[in-house]
VODREN-969851 format. One record per residue: x, y, z of N, C-alpha, C in turn. Coordinates in pm, whole numbers, plus 50000, padded with zeros to 5 digits. Each point is the difference from the previous one (the first is absolute). Example, Ala and Ser with C-alpha at 12.3 -4.5 7.8 and 13.67 -1.06 7.14 Angstrom:
2
513194943150780499115011950000500905012050000/499655010549928500825011950006499235010950073/
***
This chain:
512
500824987950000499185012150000500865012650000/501094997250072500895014549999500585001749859/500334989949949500955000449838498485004749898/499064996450008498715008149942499955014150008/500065004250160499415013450053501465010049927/501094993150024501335008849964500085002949848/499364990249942499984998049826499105010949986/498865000850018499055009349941500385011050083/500655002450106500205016450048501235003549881/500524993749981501075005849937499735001349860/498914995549897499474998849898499395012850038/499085007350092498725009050017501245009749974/501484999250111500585009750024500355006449834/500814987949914500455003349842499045009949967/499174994249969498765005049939498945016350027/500805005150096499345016250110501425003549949/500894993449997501405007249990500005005649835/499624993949922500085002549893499185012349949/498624997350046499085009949979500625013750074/500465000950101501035017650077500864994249855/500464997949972501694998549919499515009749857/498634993149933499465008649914499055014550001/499705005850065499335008950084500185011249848/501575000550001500415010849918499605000449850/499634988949949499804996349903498224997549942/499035009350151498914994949983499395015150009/500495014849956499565013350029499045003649878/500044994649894498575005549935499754986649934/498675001549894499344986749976501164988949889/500525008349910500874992549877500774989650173/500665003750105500764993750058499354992550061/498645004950104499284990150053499514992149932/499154999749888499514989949939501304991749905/500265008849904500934987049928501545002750010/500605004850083501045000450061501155009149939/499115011149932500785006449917500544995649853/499124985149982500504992149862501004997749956/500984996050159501464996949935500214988750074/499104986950009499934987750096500874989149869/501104995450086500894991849915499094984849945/500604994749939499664988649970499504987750100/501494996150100499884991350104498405003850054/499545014550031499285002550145499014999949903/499495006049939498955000349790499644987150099/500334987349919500014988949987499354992750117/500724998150090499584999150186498775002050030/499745018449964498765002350050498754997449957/500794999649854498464990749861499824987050064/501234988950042499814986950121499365000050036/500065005650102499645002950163498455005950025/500125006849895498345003849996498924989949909/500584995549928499254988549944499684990050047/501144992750110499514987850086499885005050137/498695000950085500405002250123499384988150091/499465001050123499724983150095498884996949907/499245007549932499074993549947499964989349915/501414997049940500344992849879500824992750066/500725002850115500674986050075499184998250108/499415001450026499024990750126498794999849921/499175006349923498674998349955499844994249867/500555006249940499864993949857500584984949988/501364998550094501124990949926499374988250090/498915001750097499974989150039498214994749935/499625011649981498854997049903500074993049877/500595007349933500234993149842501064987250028/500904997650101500734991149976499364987550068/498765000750112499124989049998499025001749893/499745002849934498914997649856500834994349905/500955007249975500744992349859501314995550031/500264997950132501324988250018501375011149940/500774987749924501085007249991500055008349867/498924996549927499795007949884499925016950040/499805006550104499505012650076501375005749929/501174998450020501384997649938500185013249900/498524996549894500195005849872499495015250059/499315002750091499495014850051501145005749999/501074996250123501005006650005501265003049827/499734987649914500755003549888498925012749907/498954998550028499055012249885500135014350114/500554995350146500015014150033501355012349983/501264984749954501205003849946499895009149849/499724986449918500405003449869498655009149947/498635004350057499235006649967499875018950100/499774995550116499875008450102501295005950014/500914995649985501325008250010500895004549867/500404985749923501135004949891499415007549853/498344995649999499075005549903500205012550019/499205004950116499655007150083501155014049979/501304997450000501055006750014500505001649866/499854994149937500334997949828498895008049963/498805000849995499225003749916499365015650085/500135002250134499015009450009501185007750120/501474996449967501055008950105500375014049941/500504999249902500495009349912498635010549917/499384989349961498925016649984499405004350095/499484996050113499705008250115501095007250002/501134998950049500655011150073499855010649902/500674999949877500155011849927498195005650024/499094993049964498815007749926499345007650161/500674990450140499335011050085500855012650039/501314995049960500735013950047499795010249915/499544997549839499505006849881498625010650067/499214991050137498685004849932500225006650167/500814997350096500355005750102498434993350089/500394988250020498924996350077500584986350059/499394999550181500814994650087499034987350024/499454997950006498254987049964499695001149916/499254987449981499294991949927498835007649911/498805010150101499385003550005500345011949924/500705006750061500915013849927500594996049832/500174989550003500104994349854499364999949896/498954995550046498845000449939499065012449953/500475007350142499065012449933501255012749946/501144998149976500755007649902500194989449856/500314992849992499704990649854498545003649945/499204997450085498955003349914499045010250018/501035009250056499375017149994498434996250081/500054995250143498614997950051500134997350128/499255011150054499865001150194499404991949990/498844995949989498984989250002501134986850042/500894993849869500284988750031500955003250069/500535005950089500735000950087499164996950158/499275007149976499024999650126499344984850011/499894996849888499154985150017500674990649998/501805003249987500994988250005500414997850164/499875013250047500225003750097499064992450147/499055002849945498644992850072499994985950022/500824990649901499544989549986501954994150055/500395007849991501544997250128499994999950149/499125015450011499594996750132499214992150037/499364996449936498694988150057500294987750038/500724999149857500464983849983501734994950109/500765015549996501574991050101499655000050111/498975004450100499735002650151500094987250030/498854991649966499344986150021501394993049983/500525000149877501374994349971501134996250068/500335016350072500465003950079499594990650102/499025001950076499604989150091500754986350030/499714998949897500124984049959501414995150035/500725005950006501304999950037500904993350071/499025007950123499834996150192499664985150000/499274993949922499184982149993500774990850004/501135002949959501184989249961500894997250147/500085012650091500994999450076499474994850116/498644997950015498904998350160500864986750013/499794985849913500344988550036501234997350084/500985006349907501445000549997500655005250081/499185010850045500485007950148499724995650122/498814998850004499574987950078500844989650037/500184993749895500774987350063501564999250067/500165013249893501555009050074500195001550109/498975009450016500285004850164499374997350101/498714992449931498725002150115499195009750056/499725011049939499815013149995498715002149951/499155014950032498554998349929500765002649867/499115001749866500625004349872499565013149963/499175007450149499855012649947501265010450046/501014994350054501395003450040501165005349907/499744988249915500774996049924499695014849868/498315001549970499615007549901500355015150046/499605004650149500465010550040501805002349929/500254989850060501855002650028500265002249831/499444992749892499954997649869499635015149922/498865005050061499575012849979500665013350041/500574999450102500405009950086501645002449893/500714990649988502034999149936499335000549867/499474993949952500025008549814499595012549979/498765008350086500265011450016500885009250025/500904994150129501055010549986500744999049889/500604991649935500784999849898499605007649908/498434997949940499685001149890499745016250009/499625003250077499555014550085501405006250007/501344995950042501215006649969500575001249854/499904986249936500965003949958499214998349851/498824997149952499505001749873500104988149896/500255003749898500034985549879501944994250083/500845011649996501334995949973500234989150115/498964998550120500134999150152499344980449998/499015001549868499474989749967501144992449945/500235004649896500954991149852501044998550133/500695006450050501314994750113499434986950050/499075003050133499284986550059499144987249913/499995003849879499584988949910501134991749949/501295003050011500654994349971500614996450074/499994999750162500714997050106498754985849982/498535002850001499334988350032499694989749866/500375006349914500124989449909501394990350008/500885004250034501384987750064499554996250098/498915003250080499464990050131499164992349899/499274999449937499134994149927500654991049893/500995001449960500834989849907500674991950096/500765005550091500644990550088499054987250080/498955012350050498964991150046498944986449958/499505003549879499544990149923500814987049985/500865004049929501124986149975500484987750086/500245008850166499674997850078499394986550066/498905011250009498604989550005499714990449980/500214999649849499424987749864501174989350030/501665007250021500724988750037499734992050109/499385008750128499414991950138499004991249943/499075004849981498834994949954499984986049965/500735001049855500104983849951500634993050032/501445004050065500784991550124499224995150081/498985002250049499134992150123498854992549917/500104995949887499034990349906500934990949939/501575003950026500734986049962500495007749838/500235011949980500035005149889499244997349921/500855011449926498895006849838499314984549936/501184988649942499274987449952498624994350087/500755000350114498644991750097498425007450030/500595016850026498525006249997499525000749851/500454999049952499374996249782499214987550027/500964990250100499274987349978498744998950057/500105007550127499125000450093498575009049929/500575006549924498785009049966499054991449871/500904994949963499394989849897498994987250038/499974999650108499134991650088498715006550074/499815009550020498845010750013498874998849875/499214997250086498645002449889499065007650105/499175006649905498715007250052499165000949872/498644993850047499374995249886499085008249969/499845007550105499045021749988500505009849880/501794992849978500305004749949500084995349879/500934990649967500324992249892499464980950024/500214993849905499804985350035501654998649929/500565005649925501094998749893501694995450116/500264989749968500754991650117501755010850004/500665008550109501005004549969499355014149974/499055007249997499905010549948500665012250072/500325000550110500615005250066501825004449991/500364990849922501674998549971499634998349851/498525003649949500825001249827499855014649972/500625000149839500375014549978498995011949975/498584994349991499425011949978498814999950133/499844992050050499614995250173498694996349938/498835001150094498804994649970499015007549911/500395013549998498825008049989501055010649898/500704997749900500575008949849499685011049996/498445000349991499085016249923499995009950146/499454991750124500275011150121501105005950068/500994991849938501545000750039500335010549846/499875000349906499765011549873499685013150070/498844999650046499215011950059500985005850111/500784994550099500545001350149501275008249904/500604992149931501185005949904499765014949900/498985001649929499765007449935499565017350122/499314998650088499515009250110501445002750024/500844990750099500655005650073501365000249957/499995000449873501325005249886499705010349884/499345002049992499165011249885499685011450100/499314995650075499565008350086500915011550052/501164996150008501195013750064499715008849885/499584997849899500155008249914499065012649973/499344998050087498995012850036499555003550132/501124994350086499665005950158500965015349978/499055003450109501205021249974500924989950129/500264994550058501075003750120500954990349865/499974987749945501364999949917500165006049925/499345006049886500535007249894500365014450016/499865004850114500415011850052501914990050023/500394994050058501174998549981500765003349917/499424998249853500555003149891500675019549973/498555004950058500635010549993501295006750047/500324996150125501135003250061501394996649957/499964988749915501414997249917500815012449963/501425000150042500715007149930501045000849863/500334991949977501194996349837498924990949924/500844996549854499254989749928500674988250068/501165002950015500564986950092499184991750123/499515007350036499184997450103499014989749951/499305004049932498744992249951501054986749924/500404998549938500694983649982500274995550130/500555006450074500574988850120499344997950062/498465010650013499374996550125499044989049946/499794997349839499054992049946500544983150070/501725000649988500614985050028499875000550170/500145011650044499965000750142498624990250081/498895010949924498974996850073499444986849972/499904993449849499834989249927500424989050109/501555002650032500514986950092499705002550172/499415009150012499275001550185498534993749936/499345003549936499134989049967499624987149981/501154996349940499774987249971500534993050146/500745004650063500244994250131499245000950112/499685016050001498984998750128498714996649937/499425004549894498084992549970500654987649973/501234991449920499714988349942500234994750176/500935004050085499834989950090499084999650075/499285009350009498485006250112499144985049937/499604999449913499424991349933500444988349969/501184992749984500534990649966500004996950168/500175007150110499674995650149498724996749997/498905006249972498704993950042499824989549921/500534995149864499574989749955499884991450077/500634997350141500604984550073499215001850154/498565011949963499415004550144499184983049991/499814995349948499014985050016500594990250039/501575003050034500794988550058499815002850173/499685009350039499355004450124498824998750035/499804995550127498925004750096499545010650031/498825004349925499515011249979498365000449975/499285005250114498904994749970499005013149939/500345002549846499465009949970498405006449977/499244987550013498445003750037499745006950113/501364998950118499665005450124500355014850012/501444997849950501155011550013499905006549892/499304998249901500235012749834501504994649963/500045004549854501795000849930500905003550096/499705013550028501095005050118500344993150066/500064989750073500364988550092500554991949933/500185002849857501324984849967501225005849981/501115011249992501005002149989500265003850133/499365006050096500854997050152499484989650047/499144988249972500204985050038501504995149953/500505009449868500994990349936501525002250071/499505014550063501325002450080500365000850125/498854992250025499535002150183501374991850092/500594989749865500974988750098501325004449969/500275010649908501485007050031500545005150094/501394993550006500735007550069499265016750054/500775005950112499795015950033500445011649950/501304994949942500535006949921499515006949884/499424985149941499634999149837497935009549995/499784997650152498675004250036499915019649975/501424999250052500265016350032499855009249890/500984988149841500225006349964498895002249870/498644989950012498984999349928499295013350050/500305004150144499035008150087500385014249910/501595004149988500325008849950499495001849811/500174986849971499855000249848498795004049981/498834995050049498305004449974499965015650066/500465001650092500355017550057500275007349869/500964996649915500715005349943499415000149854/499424989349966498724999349872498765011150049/499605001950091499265008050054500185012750031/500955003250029499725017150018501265003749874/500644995549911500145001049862498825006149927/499414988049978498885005749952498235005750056/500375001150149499025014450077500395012649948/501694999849998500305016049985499915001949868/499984990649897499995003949876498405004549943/499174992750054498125002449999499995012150079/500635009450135499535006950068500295011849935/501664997249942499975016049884499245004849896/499714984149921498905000749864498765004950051/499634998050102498725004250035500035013050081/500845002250075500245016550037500275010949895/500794998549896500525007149889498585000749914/499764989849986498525002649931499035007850041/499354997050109499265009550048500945014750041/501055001650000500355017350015499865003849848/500504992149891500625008049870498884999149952/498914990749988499044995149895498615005450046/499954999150114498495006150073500005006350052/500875007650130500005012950040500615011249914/501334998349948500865009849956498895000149865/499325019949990499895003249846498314999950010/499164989450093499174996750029499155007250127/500324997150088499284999950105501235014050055/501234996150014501085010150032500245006649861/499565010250033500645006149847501434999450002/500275009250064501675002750032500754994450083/501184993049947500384989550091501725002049990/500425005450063501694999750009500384986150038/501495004049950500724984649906500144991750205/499925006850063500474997350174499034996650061/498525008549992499174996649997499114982749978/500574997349882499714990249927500574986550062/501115003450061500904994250064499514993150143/499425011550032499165001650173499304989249985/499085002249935498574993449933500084985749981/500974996349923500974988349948500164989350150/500935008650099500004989850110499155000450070/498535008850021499394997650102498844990349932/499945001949836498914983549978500674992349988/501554998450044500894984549949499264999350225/500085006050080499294994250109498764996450028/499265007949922498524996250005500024988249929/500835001249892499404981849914500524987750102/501215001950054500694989050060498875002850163/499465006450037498874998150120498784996049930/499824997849868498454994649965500004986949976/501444995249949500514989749977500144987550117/500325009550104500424991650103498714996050105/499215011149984498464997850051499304991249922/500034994549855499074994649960500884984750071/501044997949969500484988050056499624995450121/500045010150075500074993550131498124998550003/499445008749984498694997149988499704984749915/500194999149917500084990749919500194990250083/500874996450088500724988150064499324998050145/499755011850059499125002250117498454994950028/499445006149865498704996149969499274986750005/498924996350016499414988049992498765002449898/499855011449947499045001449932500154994849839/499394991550004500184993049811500075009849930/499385009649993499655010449899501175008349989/501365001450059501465006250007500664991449874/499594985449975500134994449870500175014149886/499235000150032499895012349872501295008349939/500985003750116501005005150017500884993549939/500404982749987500754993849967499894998549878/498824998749928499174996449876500805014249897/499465014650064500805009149963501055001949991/500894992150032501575000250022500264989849855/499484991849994499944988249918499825007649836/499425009349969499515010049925500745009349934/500795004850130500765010849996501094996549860/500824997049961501044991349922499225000749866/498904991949946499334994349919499735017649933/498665011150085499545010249972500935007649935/500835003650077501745014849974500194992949869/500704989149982500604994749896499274995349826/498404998250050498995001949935500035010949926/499885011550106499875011649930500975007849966/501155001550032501045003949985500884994449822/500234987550056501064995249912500135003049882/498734996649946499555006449832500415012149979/499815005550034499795021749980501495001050017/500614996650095500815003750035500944995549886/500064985949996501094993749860499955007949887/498484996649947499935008949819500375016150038/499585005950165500745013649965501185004149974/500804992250033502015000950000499924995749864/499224994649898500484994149870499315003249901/498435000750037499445002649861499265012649991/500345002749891499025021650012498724999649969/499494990949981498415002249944499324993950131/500774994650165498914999150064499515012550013/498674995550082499295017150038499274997350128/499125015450056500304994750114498844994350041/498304999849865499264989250058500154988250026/501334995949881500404986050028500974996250205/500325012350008500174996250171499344999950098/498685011249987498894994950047499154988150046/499744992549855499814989849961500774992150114/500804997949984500854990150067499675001050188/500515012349995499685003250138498764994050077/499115002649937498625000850056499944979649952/500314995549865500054986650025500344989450099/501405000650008501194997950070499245004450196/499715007850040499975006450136498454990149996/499314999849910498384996850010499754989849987/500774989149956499834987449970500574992950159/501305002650034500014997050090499575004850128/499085009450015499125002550114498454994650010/499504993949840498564991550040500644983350005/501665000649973500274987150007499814999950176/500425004950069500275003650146498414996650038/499005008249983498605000449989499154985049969/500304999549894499164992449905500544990349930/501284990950093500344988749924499524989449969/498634998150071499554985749939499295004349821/500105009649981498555001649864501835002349892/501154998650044500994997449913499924985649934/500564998449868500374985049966501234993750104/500064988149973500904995150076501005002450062/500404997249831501515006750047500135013850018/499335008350051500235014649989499455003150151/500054988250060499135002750137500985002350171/501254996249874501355003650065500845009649996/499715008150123500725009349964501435006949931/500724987950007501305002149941499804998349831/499154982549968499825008449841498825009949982/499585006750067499215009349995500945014349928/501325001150103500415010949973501044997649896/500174986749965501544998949882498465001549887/499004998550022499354999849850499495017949954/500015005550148499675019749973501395003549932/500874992850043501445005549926500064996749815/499554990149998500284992849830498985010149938/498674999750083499095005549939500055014949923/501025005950136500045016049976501144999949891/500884990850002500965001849863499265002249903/499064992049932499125002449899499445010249996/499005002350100499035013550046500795012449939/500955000050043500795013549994499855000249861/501024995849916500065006049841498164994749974/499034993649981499145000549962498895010850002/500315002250143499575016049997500445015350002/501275001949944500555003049948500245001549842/499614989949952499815004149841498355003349913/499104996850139498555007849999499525013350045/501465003150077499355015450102500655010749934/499865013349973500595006450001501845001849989/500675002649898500995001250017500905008050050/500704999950100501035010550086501075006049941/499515016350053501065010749924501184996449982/500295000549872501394998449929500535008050089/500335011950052500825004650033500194998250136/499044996450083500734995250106500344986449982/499824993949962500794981949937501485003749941/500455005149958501025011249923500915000050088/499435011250119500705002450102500454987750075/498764996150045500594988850131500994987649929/500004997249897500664990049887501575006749976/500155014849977501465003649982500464996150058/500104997750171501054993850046501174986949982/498854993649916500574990249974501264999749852/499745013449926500625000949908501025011150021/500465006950106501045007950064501424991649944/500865011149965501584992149987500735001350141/500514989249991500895000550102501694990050024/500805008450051501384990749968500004988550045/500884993449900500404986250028501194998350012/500574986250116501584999749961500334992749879/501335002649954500324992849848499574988550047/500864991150080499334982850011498625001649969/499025011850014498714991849979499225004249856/500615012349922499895006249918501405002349910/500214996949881501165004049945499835013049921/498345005249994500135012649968499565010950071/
***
């Protein structure tokens, strides 16, 4: 217990230290929000990590999907590599940065409504960020109740305070630069950690061959009758394991807290390295998050009683203290990674997108600043109230809360992804075609939330619920778009030059 208590004081301590360390670097919004846009590659990379996987995907997801589809779950973590990250960075790194520093806009939301010359879709991108990361946000706190618990023995509304209280200060000192630092301190807890694990793990099943063997002997006939389905390559269930892959690898591609990463890049150098950077923290921490739960059915785990959540700290309940400590730190560290990365997207938003211009007419650059950290506290106190309420409660009807969390992911990325892609590339979107999307994308998955039984089958799930608002809005977009109204050449003109600016090259990369 003391090698626990000393581990995480000295983790809380890093982590406050860093946030004073950046302070200086957080005096108007270009610094607080994207760090002045000179974030190197290594930290780029890290914080795109770190915010992409947090406990939700190693305690919730990895033990969910990896009891449904065995060791096939495997392929989540490879579509969250080679799609969610190296796609991701290849295709949508380099024109973000230039086209937002072009259009001088620090969100998502702010994107939208300078590309396409429209308060409106700013305001309604805006609306549907705040709505949708709170719940999200939430969701966060769910992963760590088990795990802490078994840590310390402690209530787990301790744990959320103490969780709530140190990413504020940081994030509250020291801004984006205060983040990208501590994202990359906890992403080497999170690589170290995982590997870890998975090495404990299957060491106590007689190794990797024997838990293969072992898993190959598992049947569940609720699920499959198909003998081995569990240890073969595409597991029992192909098309729902499609859906789990497509959501939560596509999907980065229209949340504002990752693609705001992009903006902050500084060199072109940057964007290559951080593409190999982040590509290989992926494939290690999602492929092993998941390639661990494949082997949750070789455990005692009685999940009709306990929910998913109860099979990855069943799986680590018999490690060593050491190895306990350092899972305690790793899910810490997936977690307020990506709290502080949701608490800026959603503070910055509501100052730049809905107060500033709006409601505040006049808003100094310091001002903005003010504003900035006192909703990065209000979100991280709404956040931490719905949890603990959530967990406190006995009332069925707080369901609701979780259901919304479940949502959150599917909606943003729904509505987002589309608009956002064809805007960095193609000039004839317009902006009913983002509309469109918006109101699709945000609306589909809120009567899914509502009204899932009057869905078809397969659509009654929320995860392919929201990988199908994403495919859908790809289409949506140019289709309505080549029916609506076409958008002024001259602002398409404008926001598009950037991309055709000269600029030097070294001989190695240019011989003229």
């Amino acid at each position: 217990m003391v090698l626990k208590i000393v581990m995480l004081v000295l983790f809380f301590g890093v982590m406050v230290g860093v946030g004073i360390y950046c302070r200086k670097n957080a005096t108007d919004v270009n610094g607080f929000v994207l760090g002045g846009r000179s974030v190197g590659p290594w930290l780029t990379a890290f914080a795109y990590g770190t915010s992409y996987f947090s406990a939700v995907i190693f305690i919730g997801y990895a033990g969910q999907f990896g009891w449904k589809y065995g060791i096939a779950s495997t392929w989540i973590g490879i579509g969250n590599a080679l799609i969610g990250s190296f796609l991701a960075w290849a295709i949508l790194g380099r024109r973000t940065r230039i086209m937002t520093q072009h259009l001088n806009s620090a969100t998502m939301p702010e994107f939208f409504g300078k590309r396409f010359n429209s308060k409106g879709l700013k305001i309604g991108a805006s609306i549907i960020v705040f709505i949708f990361l709170i719940p999200y946000t939430a969701s966060l706190y769910n992963g760590l109740s088990r795990l802490f618990e078994m840590a310390f023995g402690i209530p787990y509304i301790w744990c959320i305070i103490a969780m709530s209280v140190l990413t504020g200060i940081y994030v509250i000192a020291g801004g984006y630069m205060a983040t990208a630092i501590n994202d990359f301190i906890q992403g080497i807890i999170m690589l170290i950690g995982i590997v870890a694990v998975i090495a404990a793990v299957l060491s106590q099943q007689g190794g990797f061959l024997e838990a293969l063997k072992g898993l190959s002997q598992v049947t569940d006939e609720t699920v499959s009758d198909m003998p081995g389905a569990f240890n073969s390559f595409f597991g029992p269930d192909p098309l729902n394991l499609l859906g789990v892959v497509i959501l939560t690898s596509l999907g980065t591609w229209g949340l504002p807290q990752m693609v705001q990463k992009f903006y902050a890049i500084k060199h072109e150098k940057d964007i290559r390295k951080g593409t190999v950077i982040s590509t290989g923290f992926a494939i290690i921490v999602a492929g092993g998050c998941y390639f661990l739960g494949g082997f949750g059915r070789l455990f005692d785990v009685d999940v009709a009683a306990n929910g998913y959540d109860a099979i990855i700290p069943t799986m680590l309940s018999t490690l060593p203290d050491i190895l306990i400590a350092v899972v305690v730190i790793l899910v810490l560290s997936a977690s307020m990674s990506t709290l502080s990365s949701l608490v800026i997207a959603s503070s910055s938003t509501l100052t730049i997108d809905l107060l500033k211009g709006n409601i505040i007419k006049k808003m100094s650059d310091k001002k903005q600043v003010v504003l900035i950290r006192i909703f990065i506290v209000v979100f991280i106190a709404i956040s931490a109230f719905i949890a603990i309420y959530q967990t406190q409660s006995k009332n069925e009807s707080v369901k609701f809360i979780a259901q919304l969390m479940g949502v959150s992911w599917g909606a943003l990325a729904g509505a987002f992804l589309a608009p956002f892609l064809y805007g960095l590339y193609w000039k004839k979107t317009t902006k009913l075609a983002c509309w469109v999307s918006f109101i699709f994308g945000a609306g589909v998955m809120v009567l899914n939330l509502f009204f899932r039984s009057f869905f078809p089958v397969i659509l009654q799930s929320p995860i392919n619920c929201g990988a199908f608002t994403m495919i859908a809005g790809l289409i949506i977009v140019p289709l309505v778009s080549l029916i609506s109204p076409k958008p002024d050449k001259q602002l398409v003109d404008d926001a598009f030059a950037c991309y055709e600016k000269r600029v030097p090259a070294a001989q190695k990369r240019s011989l003229d």
